[in-house]
N, C-alpha and C positions, 0 to 999 in steps of 0.2 A: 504494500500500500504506500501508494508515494506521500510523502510531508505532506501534512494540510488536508489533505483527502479524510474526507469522513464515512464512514459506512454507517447503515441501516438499519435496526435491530427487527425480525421477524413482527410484523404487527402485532401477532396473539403475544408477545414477550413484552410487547408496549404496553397493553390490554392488560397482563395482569401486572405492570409496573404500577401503574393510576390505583387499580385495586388495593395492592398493596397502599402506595402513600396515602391512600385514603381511607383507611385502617388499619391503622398503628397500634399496638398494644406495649402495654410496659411490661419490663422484666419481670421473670417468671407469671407472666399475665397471657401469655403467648399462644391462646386456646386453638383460636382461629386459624391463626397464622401458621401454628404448626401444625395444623388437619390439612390447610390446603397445601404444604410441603410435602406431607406425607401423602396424598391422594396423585402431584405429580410425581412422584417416582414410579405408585404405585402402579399406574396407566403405563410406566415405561418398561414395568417386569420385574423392576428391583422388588428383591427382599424387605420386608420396611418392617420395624423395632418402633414403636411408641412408648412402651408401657412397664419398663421398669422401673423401680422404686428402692434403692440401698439407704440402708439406715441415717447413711451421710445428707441425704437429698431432705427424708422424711423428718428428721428433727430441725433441721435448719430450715424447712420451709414454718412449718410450725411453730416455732420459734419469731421466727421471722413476718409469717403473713397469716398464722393460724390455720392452715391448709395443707393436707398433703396433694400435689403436686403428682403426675399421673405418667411421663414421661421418662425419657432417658436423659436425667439430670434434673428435671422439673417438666418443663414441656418440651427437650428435645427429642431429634427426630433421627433415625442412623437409619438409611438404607446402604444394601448391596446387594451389587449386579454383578455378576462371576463371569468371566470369556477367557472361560482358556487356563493355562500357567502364564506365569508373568508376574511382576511386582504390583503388589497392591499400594492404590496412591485415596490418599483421603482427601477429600475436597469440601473444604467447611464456609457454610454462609452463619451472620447471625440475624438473629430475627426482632429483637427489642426497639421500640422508639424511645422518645425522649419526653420527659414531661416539658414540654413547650410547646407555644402557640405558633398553627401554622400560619407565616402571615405570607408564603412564596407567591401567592396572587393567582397558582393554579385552580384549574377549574374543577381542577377534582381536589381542591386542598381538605387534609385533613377536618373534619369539626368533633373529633371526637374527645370525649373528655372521661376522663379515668383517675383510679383511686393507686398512687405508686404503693410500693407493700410495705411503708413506713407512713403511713396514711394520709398522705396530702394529696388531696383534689386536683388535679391540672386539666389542662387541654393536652394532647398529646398529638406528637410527631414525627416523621421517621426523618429527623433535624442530622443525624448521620449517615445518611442512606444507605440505611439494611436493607429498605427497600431494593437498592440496586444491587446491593451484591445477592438478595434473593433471586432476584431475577435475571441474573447474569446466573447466577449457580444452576438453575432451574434450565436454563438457555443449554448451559454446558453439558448437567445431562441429558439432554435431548440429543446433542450432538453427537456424543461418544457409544449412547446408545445406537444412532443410525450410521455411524460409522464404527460401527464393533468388527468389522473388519480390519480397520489399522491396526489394533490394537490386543493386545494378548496381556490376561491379568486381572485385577480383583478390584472394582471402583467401589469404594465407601464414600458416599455423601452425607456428610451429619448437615440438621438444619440446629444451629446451636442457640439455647434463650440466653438470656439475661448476661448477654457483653458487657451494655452501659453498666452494668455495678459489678463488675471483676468477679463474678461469681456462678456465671454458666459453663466455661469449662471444666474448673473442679468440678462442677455437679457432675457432668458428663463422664469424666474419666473414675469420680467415686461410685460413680452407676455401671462401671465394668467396661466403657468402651475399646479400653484395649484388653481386656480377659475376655467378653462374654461376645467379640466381634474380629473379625480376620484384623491381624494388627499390622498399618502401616510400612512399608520402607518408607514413604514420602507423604507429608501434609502440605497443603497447599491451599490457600487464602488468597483472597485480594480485598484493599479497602477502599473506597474513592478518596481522591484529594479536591479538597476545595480551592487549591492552586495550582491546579493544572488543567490546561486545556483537554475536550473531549479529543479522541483519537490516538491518546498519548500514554504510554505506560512509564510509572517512574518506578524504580527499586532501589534499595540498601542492599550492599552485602555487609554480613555481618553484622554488627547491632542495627538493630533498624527504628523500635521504639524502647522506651523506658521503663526500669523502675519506677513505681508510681507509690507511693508512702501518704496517707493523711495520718497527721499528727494533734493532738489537743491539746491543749495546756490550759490547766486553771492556776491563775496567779491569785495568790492569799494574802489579805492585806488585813487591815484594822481598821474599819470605817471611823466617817465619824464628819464633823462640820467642815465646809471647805473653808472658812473662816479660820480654821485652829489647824492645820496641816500638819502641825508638832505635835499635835496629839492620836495622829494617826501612820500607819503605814499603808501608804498609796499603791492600790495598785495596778492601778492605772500607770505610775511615773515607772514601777520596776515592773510592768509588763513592754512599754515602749523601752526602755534599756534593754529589753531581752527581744525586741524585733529587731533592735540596731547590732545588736550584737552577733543574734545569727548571719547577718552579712557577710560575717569571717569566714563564717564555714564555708564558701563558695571563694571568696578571693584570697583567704588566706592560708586554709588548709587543703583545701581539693588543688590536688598537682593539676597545674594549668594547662597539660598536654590528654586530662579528664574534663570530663563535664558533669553539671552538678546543678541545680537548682533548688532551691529555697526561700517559700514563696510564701507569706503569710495573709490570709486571705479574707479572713476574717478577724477583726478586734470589737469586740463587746465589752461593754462596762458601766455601771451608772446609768443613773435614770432622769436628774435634775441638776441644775446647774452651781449647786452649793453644796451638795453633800460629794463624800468622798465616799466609794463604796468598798464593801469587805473584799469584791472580788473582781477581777479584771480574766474574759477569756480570748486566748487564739485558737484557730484554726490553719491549720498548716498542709499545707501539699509538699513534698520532698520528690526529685525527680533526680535518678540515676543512668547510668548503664550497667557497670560492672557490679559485683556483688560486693565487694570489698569499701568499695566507694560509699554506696549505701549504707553498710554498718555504722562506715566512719561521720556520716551525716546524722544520724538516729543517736550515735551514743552521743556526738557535738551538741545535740539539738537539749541531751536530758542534762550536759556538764552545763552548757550557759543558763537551763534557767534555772535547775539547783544553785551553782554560784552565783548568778546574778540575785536571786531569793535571799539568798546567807550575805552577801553583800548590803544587802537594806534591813536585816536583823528580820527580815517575815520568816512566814512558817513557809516550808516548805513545798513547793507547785505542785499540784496533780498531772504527771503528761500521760500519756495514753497514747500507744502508740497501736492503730488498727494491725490488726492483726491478719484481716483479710488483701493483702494487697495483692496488687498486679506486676509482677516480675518482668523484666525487660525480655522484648523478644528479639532472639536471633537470629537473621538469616544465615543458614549454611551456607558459604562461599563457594562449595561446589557445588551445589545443589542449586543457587542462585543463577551462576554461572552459567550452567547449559541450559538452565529453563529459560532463562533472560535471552541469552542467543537466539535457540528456536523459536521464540516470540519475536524477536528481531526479523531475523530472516524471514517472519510469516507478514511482522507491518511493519518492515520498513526498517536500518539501521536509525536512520533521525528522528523515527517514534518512539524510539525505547531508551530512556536517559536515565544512567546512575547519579542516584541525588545524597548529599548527605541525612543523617539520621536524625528523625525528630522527637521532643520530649515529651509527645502523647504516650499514654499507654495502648495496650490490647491483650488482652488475658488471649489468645491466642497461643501466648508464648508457654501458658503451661501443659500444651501438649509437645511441647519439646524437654519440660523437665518434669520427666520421670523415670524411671531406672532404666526403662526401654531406648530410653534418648534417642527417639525418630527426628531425624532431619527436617525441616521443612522451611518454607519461604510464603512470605506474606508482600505482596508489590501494592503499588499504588496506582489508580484508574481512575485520569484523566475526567473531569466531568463539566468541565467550566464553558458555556459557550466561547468558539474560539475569536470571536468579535472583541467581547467582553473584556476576556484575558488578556487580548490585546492592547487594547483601551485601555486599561490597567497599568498596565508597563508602560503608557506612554505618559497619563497623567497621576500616576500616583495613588490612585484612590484604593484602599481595600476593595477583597471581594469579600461578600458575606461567605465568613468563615463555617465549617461545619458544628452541629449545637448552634446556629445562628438561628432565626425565625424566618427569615428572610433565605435561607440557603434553599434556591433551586434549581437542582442540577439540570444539565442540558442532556438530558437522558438518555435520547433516541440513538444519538453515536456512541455514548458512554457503555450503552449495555449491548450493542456491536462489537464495540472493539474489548471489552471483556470477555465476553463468549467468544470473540475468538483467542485473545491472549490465553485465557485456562482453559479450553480444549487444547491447544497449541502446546501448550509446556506438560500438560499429563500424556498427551500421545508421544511425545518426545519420549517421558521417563517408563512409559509403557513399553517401549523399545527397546529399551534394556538388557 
């Protein structure tokens, strides 16, 4: 496909794009959405797995949203379709929207409004477009199914819930995906970029996204009149020493040939203009790559506001550090290598561009750590009208980033040139 050329995505793949964006469900909420995933494979012959349930899934849903949850992980979905000997490659879409309002001005925009499983009301969106990568996924199998002749080996396509909160792959893997299912050589993903034009595929080898940390902190003080300051410990004054201070941890300890972010996102405190209150809190996001890095950010984060606390004579912070995070995902650099090629070779060497690594997350990455340690690659698909993007680059303006209200992808070539870039790179490794 020469530069700039756009292809076309099969109308009925359009058709159910619109459906999808216009019924979005939130994590582990995914009823719908995983029946009509599992009913297309099932018209293609695959094997299809709904309805497992491990002790891990069931108390954590319960816990969690009061429900048990019906699926493989809560509501995902694992088909396979067998041809032949040959390597088996997994090819994983995720299915969750966002609690945001759809404001992209389509005509099929969202109006749906839902309850997230930590109970707040919103409008909801598919604001990262799972929508496309289902419908790029759903596209691919259709392909590899009507061309099962290229191709010799074991396709598994999981439809995965609840991405947006780092916590549908665990589900999936605690629910036996690699015991109770033919287990990968190769996983393979794609996600769209909100800055990059349709047509275009972009990749990492190597780390590709981040470590993802939210951290708490409640700072302990001694309220009391804003009038008498002397008679209180602020803290408000030693929770701002303790934002200023994690600054260090990025310019002054993380080796500057690392990266590292720390980013406090939230500060809460006080209610009126003259009192001083008992307690000041943060909210913290922490973003890595290497594991090491990480550590050294998490134990940074509990030495400065312990010391900064024993510094002011206060009692000592409450942090809290989640425990459910999202580990940084790797691209295998061989494995990136030839799938990137053969995607190349299929649109074009000036379509397919290695890009450096970004400090989003994607729990994607945890079916790469587990004792099995499957290879896989996760790229990026192109979705931005290429008008637009261009526009963009000349005056300056953002684009509506993804999670944005306003984010709507230019779809019709984005879910083209997806179905073809991942039939492309799985026939390749089917070849084997």
């Amino acid at each position: 496909m020469p530069q700039g050329e756009l292809r076309t995505a099969d109308p009925s793949l359009v058709e159910l794009y619109k459906k999808l964006h216009a019924n979005p469900e939130l994590s582990f909420r995914e009823v719908e959405t995983s029946k009509l995933m599992a009913d297309e494979l099932r018209a293609l012959g695959f094997t299809v797995t709904e309805g497992l349930g491990d002790d891990w899934v069931r108390e954590k849903a319960m816990k969690d949203i009061g429900q048990v949850l019906p699926g493989v992980g809560g509501y995902g979905v694992v088909g396979v379709f067998e041809n032949g000997r040959g390597p088996t490659i997994l090819i994983r879409a995720d299915m969750d929207g966002l609690p945001v309002p759809d404001q992209t001005g389509f005509e099929f925009a969202s109006t749906i409004v839902s309850q997230t499983w930590t109970g707040v009301e919103s409008p909801v969106m598919h604001a990262c477009a799972h929508d496309i990568h289902m419908t790029v996924w759903v596209g691919t199998a259709r392909r590899l199914v009507a061309e099962a002749d290229k191709w010799k080996g074991t396709l598994v396509m999981i439809a995965q819930p609840a991405e947006e909160i780092g916590l549908g792959a665990q589900a999936m893997l605690a629910d036996g995906l690699y015991s109770d299912f033919p287990l990968p050589d190769y996983n393979l993903a794609l996600h769209v970029s909100a800055g990059a034009p349709a047509g275009v595929i972009n990749y990492s080898s190597g780390y590709a996204l981040a470590n993802v940390d939210s951290v708490d902190i409640t700072v302990k003080g001694a309220g009391g009149h804003g009038a008498y300051p002397h008679t209180t410990r602020d803290p408000i004054l030693i929770a701002s020493h303790i934002v200023t201070a994690l600054q260090s941890l990025v310019s002054r300890n993380t080796n500057p040939l690392e990266s590292a972010v720390v980013t406090v996102g939230s500060f809460k405190a006080g209610a009126k203009h003259n009192i001083i209150p008992d307690e000041a809190e943060l909210l913290i996001t922490v973003r890595s790559y290497d594991d090491k890095t990480r550590q050294m950010l998490l134990d940074g984060i509990t030495r400065i506001a312990e010391g900064t606390a024993a510094a002011f004579g206060a009692p000592e912070p409450e942090i809290t550090v989640e425990s459910d995070y999202t580990p940084a995902t790797y691209n295998d650099p061989e494995l990136t290598k030839r799938a990137m090629a053969a995607v190349a070779r299929k649109l074009g060497e000036g379509n397919v561009r290695s890009v450096p690594p970004v400090m989003g997350g994607e729990d994607f990455s945890q079916f790469a750590r587990t004792d099995e340690e499957v290879p896989g690659v996760i790229f990026w698909l192109g979705a931005v009208d290429p008008d637009k993007y261009a526009a963009s680059q000349i005056d300056g303006m953002p684009l509506p980033s993804l999670h944005s209200p306003l984010f709507g992808p230019d779809y019709d070539p984005a879910i083209a040139t997806g179905v073809e870039a991942m039939t492309t790179a799985a026939i390749d490794l089917f070849k084997e």
